[in-house]
PAZA-126344 format. One record per residue (C-alpha): residue in one letter; chain; x, y, z. Coordinates in Angstrom, 2 decimals. Each point is the difference from the previous one (the first is absolute). Example, Ala and Ser with C-alpha at 12.3 -4.5 7.8 and 13.67 -1.06 7.14 Angstrom:
2
<rest->a&kette->A&c1->12.30&c2->-4.50&c3->7.80>
<rest->s&kette->A&c1->1.37&c2->3.44&c3->-0.66>
***
This chain:
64
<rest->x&kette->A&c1->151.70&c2->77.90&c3->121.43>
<rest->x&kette->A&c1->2.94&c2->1.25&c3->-2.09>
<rest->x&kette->A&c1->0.43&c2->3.57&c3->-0.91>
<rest->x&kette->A&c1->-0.51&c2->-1.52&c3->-4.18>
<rest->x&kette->A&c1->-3.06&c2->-1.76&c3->1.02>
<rest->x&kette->A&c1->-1.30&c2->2.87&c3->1.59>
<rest->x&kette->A&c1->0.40&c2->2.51&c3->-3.45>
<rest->x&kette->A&c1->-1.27&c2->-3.14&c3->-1.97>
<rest->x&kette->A&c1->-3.30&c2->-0.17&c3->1.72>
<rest->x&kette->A&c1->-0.30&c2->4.24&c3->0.14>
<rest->x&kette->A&c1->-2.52&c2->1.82&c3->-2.19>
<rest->x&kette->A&c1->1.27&c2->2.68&c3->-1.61>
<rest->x&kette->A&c1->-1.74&c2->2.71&c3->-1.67>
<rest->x&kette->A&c1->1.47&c2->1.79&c3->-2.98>
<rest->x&kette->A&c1->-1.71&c2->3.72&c3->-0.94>
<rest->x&kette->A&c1->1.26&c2->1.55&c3->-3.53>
<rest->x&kette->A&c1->-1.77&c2->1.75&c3->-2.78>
<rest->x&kette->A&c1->2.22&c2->-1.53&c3->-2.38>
<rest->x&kette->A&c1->-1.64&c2->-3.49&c3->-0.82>
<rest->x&kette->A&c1->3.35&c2->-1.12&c3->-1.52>
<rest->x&kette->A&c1->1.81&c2->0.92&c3->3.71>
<rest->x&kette->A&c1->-2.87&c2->-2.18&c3->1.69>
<rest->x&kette->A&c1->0.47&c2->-2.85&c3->-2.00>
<rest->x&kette->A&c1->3.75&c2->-0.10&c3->-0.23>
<rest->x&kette->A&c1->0.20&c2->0.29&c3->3.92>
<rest->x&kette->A&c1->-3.32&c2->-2.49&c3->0.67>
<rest->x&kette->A&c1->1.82&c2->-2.36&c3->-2.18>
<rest->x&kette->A&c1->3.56&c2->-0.29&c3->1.68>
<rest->x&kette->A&c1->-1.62&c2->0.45&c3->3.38>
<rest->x&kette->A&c1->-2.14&c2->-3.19&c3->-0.84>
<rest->x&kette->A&c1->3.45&c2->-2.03&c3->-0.86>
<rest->x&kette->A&c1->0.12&c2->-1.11&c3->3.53>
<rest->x&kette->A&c1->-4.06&c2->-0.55&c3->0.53>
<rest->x&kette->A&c1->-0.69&c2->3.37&c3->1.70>
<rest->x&kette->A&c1->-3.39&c2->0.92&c3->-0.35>
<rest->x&kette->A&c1->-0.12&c2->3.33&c3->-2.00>
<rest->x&kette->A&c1->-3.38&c2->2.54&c3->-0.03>
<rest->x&kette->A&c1->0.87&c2->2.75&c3->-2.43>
<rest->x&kette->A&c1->-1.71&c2->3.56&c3->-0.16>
<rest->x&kette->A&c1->-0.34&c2->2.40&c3->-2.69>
<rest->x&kette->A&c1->-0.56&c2->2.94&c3->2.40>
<rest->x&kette->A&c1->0.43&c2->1.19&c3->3.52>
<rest->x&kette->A&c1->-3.73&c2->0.13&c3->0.43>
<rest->x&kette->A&c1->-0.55&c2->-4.11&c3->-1.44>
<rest->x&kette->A&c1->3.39&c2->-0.42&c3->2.53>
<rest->x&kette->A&c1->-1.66&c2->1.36&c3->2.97>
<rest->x&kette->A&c1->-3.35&c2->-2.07&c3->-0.93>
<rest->x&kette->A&c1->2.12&c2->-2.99&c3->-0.45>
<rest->x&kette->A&c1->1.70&c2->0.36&c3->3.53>
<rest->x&kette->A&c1->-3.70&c2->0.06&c3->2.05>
<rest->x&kette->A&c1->-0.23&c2->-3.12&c3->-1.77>
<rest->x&kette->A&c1->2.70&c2->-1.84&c3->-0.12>
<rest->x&kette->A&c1->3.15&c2->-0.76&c3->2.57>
<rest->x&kette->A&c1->3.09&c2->1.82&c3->-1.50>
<rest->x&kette->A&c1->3.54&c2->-0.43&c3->1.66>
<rest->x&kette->A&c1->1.70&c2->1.99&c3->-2.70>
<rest->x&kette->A&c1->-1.19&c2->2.93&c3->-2.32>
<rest->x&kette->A&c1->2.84&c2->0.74&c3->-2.64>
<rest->x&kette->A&c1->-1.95&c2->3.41&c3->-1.35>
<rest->x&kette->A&c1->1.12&c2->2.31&c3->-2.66>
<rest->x&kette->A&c1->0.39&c2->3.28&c3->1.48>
<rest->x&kette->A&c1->-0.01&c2->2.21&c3->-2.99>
<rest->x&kette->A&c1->-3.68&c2->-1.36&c3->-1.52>
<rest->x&kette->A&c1->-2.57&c2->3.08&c3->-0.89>
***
């Protein structure tokens, strides 16, 4: 498997209380059929990862 089949079959999950930053990054991340989970807060991320298999978490650091 190829190292761009491999990040097109990865599930990534994006955390941001902005919902314009989720969608803008859900969208282009979806270009190339990623599957995309998005999360409002750190507490719905960490429910979402005891769920769900995430290879990537692109998380905004400065969220209150």
């Amino acid at each position: 498997m190829s190292k761009n089949q491999v990040l097109r079959e990865a599930t990534i999950l994006v955390v941001d209380d902005q919902a314009s930053v989720r969608h803008l990054l859900a969208e282009f991340l979806r270009r190339d059929t990623r599957r995309v989970i998005v999360a409002e807060s750190g507490l719905r991320a960490l429910s979402l990862v005891e769920t769900e298999a995430v290879d990537l978490v692109l998380l905004d650091m400065q969220m209150p």
